[in-house]
N, CA, C and O atoms as a Tinker XYZ file with bonds, in Angstrom:
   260  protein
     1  N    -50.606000  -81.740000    3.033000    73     2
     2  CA   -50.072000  -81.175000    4.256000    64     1     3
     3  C    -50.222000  -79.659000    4.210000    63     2     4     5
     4  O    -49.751000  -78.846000    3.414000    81     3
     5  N    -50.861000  -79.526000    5.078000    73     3     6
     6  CA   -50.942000  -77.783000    5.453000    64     5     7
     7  C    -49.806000  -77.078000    5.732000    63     6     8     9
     8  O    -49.505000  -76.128000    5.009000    81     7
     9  N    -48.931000  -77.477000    6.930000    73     7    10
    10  CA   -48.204000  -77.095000    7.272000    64     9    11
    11  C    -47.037000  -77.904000    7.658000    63    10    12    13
    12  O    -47.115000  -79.128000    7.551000    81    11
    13  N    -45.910000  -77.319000    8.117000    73    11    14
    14  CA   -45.063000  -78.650000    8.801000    64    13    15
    15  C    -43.827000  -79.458000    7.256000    63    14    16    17
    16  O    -43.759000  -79.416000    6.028000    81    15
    17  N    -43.280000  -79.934000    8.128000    73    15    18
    18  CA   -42.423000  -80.431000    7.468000    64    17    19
    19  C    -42.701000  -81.853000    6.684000    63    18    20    21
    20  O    -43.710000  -82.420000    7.103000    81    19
    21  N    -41.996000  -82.546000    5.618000    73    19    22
    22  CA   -42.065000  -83.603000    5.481000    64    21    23
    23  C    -41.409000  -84.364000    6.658000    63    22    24    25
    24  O    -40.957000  -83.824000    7.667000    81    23
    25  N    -41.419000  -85.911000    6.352000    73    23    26
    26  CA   -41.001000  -86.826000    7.413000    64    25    27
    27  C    -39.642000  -86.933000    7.189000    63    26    28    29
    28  O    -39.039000  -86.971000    8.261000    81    27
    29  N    -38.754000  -87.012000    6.005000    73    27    30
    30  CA   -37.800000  -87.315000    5.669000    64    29    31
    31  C    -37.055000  -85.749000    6.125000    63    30    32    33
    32  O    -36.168000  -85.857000    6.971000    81    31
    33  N    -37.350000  -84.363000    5.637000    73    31    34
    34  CA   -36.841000  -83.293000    5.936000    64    33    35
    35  C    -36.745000  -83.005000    7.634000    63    34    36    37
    36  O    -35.647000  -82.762000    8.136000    81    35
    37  N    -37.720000  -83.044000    8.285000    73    35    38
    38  CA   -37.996000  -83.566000    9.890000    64    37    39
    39  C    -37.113000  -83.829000   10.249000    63    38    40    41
    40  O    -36.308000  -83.084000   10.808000    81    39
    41  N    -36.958000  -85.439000    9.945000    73    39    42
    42  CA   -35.703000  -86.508000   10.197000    64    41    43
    43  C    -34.468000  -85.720000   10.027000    63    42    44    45
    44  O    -33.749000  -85.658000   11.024000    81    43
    45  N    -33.959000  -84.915000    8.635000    73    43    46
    46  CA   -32.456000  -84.618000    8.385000    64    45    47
    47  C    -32.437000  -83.292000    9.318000    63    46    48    49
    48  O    -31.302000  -82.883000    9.564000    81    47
    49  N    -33.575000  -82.509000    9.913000    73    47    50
    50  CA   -33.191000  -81.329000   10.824000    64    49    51
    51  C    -32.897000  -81.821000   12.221000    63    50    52    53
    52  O    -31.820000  -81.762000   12.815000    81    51
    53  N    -34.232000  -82.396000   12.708000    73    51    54
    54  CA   -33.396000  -83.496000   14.236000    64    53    55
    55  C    -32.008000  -83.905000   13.874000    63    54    56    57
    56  O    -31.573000  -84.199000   14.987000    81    55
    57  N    -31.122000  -84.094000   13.110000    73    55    58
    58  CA   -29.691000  -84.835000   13.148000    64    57    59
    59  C    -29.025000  -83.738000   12.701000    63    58    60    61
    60  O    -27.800000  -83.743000   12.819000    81    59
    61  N    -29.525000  -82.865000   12.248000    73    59    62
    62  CA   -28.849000  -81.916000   12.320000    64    61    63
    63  C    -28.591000  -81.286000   13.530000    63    62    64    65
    64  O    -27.459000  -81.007000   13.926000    81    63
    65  N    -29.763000  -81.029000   14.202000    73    63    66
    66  CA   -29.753000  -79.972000   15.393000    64    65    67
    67  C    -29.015000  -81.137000   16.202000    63    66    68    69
    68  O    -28.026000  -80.637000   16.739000    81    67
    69  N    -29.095000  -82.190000   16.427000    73    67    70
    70  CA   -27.850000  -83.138000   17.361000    64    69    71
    71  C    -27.199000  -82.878000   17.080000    63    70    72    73
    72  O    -26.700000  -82.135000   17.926000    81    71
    73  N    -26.490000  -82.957000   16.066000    73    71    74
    74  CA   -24.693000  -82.921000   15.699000    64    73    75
    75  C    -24.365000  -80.948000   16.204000    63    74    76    77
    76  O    -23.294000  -80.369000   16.386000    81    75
    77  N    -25.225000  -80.634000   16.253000    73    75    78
    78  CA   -25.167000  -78.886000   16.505000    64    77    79
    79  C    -24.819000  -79.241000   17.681000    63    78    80    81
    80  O    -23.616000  -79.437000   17.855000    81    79
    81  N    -25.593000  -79.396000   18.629000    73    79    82
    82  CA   -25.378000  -80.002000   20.247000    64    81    83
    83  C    -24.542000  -80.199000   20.049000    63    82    84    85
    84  O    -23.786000  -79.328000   19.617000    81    83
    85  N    -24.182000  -81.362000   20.224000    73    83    86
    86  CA   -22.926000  -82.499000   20.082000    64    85    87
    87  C    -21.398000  -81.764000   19.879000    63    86    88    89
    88  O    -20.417000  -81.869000   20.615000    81    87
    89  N    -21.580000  -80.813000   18.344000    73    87    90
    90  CA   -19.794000  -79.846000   18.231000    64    89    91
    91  C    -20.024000  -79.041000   19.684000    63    90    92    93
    92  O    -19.244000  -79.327000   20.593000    81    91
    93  N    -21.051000  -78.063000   19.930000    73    91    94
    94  CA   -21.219000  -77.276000   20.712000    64    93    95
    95  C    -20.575000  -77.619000   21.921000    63    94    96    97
    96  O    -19.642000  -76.905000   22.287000    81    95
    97  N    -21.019000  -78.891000   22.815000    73    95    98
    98  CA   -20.548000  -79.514000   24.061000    64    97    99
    99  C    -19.214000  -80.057000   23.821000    63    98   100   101
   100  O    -18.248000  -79.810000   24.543000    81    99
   101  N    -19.185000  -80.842000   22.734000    73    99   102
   102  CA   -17.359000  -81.149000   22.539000    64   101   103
   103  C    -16.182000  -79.886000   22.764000    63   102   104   105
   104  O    -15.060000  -79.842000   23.269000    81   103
   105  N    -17.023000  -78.976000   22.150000    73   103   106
   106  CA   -16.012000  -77.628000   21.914000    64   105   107
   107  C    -15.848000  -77.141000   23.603000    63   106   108   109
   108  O    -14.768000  -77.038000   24.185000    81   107
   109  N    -16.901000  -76.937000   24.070000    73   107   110
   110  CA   -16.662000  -76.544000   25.820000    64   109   111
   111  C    -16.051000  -77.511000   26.325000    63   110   112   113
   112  O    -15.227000  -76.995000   27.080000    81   111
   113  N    -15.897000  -79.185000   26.393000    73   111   114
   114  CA   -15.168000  -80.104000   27.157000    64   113   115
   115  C    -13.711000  -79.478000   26.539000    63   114   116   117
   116  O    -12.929000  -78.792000   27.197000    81   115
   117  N    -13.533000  -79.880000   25.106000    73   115   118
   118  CA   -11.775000  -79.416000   25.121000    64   117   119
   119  C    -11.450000  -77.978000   25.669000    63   118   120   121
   120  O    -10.244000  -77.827000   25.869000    81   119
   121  N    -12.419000  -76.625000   26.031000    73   119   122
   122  CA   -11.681000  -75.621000   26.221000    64   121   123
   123  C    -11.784000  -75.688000   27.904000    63   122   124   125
   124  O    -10.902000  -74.958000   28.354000    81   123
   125  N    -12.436000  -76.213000   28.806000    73   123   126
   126  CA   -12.309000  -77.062000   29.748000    64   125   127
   127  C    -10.896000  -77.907000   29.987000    63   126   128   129
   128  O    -10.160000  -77.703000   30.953000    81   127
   129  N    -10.699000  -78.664000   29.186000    73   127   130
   130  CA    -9.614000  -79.725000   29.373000    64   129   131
   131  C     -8.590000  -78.458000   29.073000    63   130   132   133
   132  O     -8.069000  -78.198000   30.158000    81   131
   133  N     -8.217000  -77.799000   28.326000    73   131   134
   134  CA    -7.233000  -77.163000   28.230000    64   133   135
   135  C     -6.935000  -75.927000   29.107000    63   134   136   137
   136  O     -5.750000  -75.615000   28.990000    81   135
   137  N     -7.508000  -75.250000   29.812000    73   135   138
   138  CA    -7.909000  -74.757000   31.087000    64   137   139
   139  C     -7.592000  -75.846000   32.144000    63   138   140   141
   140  O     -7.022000  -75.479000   33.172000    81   139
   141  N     -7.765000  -76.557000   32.057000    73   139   142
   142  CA    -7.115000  -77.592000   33.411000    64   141   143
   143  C     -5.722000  -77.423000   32.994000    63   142   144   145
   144  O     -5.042000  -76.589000   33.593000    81   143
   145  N     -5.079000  -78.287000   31.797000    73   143   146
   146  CA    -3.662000  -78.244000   31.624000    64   145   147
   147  C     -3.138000  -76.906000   31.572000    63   146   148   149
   148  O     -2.272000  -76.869000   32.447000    81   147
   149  N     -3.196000  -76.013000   31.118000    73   147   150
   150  CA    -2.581000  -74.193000   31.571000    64   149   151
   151  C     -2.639000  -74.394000   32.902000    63   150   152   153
   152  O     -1.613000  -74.308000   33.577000    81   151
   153  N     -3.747000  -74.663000   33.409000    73   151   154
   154  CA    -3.608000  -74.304000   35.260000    64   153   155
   155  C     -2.429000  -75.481000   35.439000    63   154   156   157
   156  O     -1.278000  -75.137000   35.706000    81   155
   157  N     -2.705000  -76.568000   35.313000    73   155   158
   158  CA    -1.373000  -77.529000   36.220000    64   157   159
   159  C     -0.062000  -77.192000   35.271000    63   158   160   161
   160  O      0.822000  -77.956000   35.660000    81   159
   161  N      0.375000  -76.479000   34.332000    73   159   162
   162  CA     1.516000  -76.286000   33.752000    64   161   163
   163  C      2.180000  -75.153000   34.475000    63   162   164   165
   164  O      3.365000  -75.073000   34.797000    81   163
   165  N      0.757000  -73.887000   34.768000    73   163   166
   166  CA     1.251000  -72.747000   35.614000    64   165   167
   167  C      1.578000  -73.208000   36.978000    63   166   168   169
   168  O      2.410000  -72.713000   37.739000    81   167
   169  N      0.865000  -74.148000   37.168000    73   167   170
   170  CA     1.206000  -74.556000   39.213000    64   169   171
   171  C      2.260000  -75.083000   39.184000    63   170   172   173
   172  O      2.838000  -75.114000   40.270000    81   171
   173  N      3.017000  -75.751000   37.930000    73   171   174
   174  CA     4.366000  -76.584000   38.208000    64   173   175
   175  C      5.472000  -75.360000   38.017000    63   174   176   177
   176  O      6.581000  -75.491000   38.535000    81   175
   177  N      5.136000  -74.147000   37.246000    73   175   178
   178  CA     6.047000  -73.252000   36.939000    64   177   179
   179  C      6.697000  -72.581000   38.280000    63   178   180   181
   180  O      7.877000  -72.339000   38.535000    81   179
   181  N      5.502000  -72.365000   39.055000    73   179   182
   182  CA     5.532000  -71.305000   40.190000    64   181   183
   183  C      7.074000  -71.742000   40.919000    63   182   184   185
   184  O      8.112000  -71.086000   40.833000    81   183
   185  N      6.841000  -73.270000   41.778000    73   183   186
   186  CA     8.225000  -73.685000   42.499000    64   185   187
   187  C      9.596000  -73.379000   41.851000    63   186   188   189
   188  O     10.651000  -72.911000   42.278000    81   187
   189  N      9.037000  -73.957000   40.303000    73   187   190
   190  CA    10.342000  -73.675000   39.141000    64   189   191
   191  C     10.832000  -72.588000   39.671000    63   190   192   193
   192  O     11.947000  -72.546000   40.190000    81   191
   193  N      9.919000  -71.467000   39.576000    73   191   194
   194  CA    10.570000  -70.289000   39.220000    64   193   195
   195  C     11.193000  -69.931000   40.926000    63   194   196   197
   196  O     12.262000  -69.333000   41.046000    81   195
   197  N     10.647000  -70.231000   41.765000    73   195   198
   198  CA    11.089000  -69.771000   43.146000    64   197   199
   199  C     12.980000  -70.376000   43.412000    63   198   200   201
   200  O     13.808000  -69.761000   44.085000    81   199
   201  N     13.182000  -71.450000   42.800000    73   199   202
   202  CA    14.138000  -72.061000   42.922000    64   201   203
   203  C     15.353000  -71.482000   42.615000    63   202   204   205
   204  O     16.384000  -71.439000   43.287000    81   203
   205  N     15.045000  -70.927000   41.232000    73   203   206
   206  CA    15.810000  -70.320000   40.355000    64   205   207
   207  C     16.755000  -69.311000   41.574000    63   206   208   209
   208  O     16.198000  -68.840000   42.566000    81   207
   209  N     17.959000  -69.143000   41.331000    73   207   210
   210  CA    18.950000  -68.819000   41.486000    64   209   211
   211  C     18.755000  -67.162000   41.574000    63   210   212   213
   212  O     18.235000  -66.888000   40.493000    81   211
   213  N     18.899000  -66.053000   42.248000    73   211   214
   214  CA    19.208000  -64.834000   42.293000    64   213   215
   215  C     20.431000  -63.827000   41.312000    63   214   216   217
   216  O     21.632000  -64.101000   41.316000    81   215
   217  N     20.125000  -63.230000   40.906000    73   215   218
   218  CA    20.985000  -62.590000   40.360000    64   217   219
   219  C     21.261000  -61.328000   40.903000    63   218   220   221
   220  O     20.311000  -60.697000   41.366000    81   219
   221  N     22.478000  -60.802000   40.936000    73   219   222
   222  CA    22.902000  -59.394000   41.982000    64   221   223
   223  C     22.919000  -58.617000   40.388000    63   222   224   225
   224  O     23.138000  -58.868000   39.203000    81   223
   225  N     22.592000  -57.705000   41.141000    73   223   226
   226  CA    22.212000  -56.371000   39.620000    64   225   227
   227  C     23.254000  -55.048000   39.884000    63   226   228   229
   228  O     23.103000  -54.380000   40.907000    81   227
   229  N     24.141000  -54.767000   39.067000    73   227   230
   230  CA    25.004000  -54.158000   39.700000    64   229   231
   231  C     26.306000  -54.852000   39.598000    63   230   232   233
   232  O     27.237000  -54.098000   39.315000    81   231
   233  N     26.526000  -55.776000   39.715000    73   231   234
   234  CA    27.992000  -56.598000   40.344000    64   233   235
   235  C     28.474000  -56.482000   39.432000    63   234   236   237
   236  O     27.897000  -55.997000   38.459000    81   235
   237  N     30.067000  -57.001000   39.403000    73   235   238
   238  CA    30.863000  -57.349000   38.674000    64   237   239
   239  C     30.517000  -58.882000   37.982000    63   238   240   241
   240  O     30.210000  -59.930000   38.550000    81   239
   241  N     30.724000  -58.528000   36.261000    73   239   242
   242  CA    30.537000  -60.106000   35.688000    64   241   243
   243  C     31.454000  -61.104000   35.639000    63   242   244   245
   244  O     32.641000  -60.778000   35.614000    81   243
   245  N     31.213000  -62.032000   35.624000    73   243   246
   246  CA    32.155000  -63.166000   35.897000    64   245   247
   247  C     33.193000  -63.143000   34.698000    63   246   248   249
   248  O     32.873000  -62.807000   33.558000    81   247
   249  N     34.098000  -63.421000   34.963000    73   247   250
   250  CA    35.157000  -63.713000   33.894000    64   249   251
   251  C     35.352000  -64.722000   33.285000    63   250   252   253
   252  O     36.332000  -65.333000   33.710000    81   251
   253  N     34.836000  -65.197000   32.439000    73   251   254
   254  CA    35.201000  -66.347000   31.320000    64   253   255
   255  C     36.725000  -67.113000   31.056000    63   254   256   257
   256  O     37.582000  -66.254000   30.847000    81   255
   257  N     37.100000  -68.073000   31.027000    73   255   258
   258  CA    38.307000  -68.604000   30.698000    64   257   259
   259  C     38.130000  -68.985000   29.228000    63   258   260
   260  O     39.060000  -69.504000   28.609000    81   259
């Protein structure tokens, strides 16, 4: 052989370079999926927080029994 790889070395770089692919695209789907859940955790916060009760700044504090 002049040049080039063996058949067996060939073989273990193709499965290599897949499994390269393969982490590569897994790694973007979960930071994807987790980017979805932050967004729907922040969209459920928003109402939360609108609901929430006012506080007067300034006032007199409540008295404890």
């Amino acid at each position: 052989m002049a040049h080039g790889s063996s058949l067996a070395l060939a073989q273990q770089q193709a499965f290599t370079w897949i499994a390269q692919q393969v982490q590569t695209q897994s790694t973007l789907l979960a930071y994807i999926d987790v980017f979805w859940a932050l967004m729907l955790i922040s969209a459920a916060a928003v109402p939360l927080a609108l609901t929430l009760r006012k506080v007067k700044l300034g006032g007199r504090a409540p008295v404890a029994h």
